[in-house]
N, C-alpha and C positions, 0 to 999 in steps of 0.2 A: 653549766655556765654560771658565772658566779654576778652576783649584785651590778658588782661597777660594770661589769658587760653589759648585762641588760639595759642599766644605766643608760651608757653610752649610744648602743643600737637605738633606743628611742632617742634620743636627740637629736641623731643623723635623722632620725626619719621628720621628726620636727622641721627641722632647718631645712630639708631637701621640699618637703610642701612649700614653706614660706616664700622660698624662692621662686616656685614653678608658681604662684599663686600670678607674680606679677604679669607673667605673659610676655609679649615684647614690648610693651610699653616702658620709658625710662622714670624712673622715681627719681629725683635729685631734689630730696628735701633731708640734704645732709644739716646734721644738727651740730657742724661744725662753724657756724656763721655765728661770731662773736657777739651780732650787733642783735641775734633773735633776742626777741621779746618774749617771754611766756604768761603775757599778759594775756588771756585770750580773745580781749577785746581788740587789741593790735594785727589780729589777723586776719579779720572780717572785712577790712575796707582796703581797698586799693587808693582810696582816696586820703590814707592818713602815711604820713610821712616812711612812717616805721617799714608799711609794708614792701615799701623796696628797699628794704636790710631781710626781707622773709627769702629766705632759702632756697624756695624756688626761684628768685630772682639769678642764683650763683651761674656763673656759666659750665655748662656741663657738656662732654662727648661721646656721640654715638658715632662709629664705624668710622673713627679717626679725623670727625668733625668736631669742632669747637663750637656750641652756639651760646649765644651771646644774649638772654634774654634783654629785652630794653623797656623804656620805659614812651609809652608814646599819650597822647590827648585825645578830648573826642573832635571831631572832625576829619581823624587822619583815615586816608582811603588806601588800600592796595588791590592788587589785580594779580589772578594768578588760577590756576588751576584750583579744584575741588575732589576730594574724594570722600570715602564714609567708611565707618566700621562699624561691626556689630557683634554679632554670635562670639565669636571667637574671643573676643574679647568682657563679655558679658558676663558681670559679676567679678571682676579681676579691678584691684588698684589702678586708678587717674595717679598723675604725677603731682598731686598735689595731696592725696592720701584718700581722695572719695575712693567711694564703691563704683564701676561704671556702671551707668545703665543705659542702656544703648534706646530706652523711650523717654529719657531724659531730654531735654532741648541744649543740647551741650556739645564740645569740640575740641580737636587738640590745636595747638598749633605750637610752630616752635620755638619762640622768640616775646609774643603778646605774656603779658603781665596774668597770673592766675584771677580768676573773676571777672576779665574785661569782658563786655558786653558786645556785641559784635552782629550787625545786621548784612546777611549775607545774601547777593542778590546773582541768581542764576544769568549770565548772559544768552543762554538761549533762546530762556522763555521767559526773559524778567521776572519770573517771580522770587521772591523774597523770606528770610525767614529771621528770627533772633536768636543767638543763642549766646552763653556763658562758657570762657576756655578754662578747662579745668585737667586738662591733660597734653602734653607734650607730644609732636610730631607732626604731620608724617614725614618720615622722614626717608623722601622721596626729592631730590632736587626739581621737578618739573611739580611740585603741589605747595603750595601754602598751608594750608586745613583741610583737616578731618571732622566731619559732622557725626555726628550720630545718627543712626538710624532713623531715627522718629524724623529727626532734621531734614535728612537727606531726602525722606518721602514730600517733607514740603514743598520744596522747590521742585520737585520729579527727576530727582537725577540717579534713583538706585538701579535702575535696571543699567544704565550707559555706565555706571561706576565712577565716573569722573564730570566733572563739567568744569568750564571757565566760569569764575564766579567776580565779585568784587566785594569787599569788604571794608566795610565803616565804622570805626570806633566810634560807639555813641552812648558808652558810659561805664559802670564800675559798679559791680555787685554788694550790696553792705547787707550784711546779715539782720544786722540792728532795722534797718528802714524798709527792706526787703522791696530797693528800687533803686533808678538808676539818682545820682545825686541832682543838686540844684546848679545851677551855674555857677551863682556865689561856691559852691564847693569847689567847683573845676577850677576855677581861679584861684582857688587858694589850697590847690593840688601842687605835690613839687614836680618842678619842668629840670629840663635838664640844664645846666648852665654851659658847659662844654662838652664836646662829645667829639671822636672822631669820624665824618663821617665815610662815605663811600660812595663812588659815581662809575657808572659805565663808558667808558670814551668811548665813542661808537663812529666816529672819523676824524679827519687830519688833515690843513688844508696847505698851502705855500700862501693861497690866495684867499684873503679875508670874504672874498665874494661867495667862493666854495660854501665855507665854513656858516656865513650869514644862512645861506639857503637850506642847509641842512638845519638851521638852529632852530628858523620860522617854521619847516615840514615837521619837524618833531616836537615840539614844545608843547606841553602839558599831555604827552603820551602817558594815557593809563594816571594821570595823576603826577607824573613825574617832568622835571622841567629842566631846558636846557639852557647851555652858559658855553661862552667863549673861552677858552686858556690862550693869552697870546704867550708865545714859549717862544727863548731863542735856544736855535740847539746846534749842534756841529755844523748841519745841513742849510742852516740859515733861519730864517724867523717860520716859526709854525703856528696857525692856526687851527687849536686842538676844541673837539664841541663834543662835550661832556653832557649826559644824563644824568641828574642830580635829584636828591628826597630820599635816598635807600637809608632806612633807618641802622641796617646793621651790615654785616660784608654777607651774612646768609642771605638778606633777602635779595642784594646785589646779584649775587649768585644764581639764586634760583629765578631771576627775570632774566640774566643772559642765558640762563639753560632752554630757557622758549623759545630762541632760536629769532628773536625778534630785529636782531642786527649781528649781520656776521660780521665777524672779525672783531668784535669788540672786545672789551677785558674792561678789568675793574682797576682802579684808580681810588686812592684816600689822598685828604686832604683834611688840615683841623681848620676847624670853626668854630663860633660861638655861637647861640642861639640870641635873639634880639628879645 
């Protein structure tokens, strides 16, 4: 066997580790995004403009899904399933380039900003726990986030594998201060100026009466709020009552996969933020 053989066989074998190193976890920190910085101070803070031009913000596809990372503040809550990983993925790349370690206090999710800070509260048995997203998924439609191990023991939810949890953005990692920022920061974080958003219409009335009673029963379900569409349509005038707050069309998605109202479907509409 001559040089450039050998060569070559070691290569392949290179490249076939690198690969299997990632596991199923998605990397989407293509170094194709014009606007990175290779400042390295620009990619410590989620609180500096730059870092949503960071790579992992790009939208990226698993199993024929588009997700759409976004950019959200602190205060903002969602509702949804929980699960955790561990073993299996232990010692194998986050989508953000760490190492995982499943006694880290950390999470994937698939859509939150890398570094957001994130207080996660078991609806079971209220308890509560912090952690930092730093990896992508799961990417399962009926879950929101993946905790980590260590996480997952805090709230007691590894033996059941799954829980209802809710989750609260309540700040942004910065390496430099090694905390979550000051107010004056948040306020002079950038917010989104237009966006498309996304709503569940979850009934349809003829009669404004209908529509009213559906609006009052459901209104501020899980965080989310509802609104009137007066519509004229073939049929005559419709009274349409939309679920509105989904920050992207995944997480749209993965609240009507709960089965929370049938018959519903998602609906976009553009807006501006105030």
């Amino acid at each position: 066997m001559n040089k450039s053989s050998i060569f070559f066989i070691i290569l392949l074998l290179i490249l076939t580790s690198g690969c299997s190193s990632r596991g199923k976890r998605v990397y989407n920190n293509s170094t194709k995004a014009k606007s990175y910085s290779q400042n390295s101070d620009d990619h410590s803070s989620t609180v500096n403009k730059k870092d949503y031009n960071h790579p992992t913000m790009n939208p990226y596809v698993i199993r024929g899904i588009r997700y759409y990372p976004t950019v959200v503040s602190v205060g903002d809550e969602f509702s949804g399933n929980a699960s955790w990983y561990g073993p299996d993925f232990h010692g194998k790349l986050t989508s953000n380039g760490e190492i995982y370690n499943m006694y880290d206090m950390t999470a994937a999710h698939k859509t939150l900003p890398m570094n957001t800070i994130v207080k996660v509260t078991n609806k079971r048995n209220g308890l509560s726990t912090v952690v930092r997203i730093n990896d992508r998924g799961p990417f399962i439609a009926t879950r929101i986030i993946d905790l980590s191990n260590k996480a997952a023991h805090k709230i007691e939810m590894v033996g059941a594998g799954t829980a209802p949890v809710s989750i609260e953005i309540i700040g942004f990692y910065n390496k430099n201060k090694k905390n979550i920022p000051t107010k004056k920061e948040m306020e002079d974080s950038p917010k989104q100026k237009s966006i498309e958003g996304f709503a569940l219409q979850i009934a349809s009335f003829s009669k404004i009466e209908g529509a009213l009673a559906v609006q009052q029963k459901h209104n501020n379900t899980n965080g989310y709020t509802t609104v009137i569409k007066d519509v004229q349509t073939e049929q005559g005038r419709m009274f349409k009552v939309w679920l509105k707050g989904f920050r992207s069309e995944e997480e749209a998605r993965d609240y009507k996969s709960l089965g929370n109202f049938k018959n519903s479907f998602i609906v976009r509409e553009d807006y501006n933020d105030s």
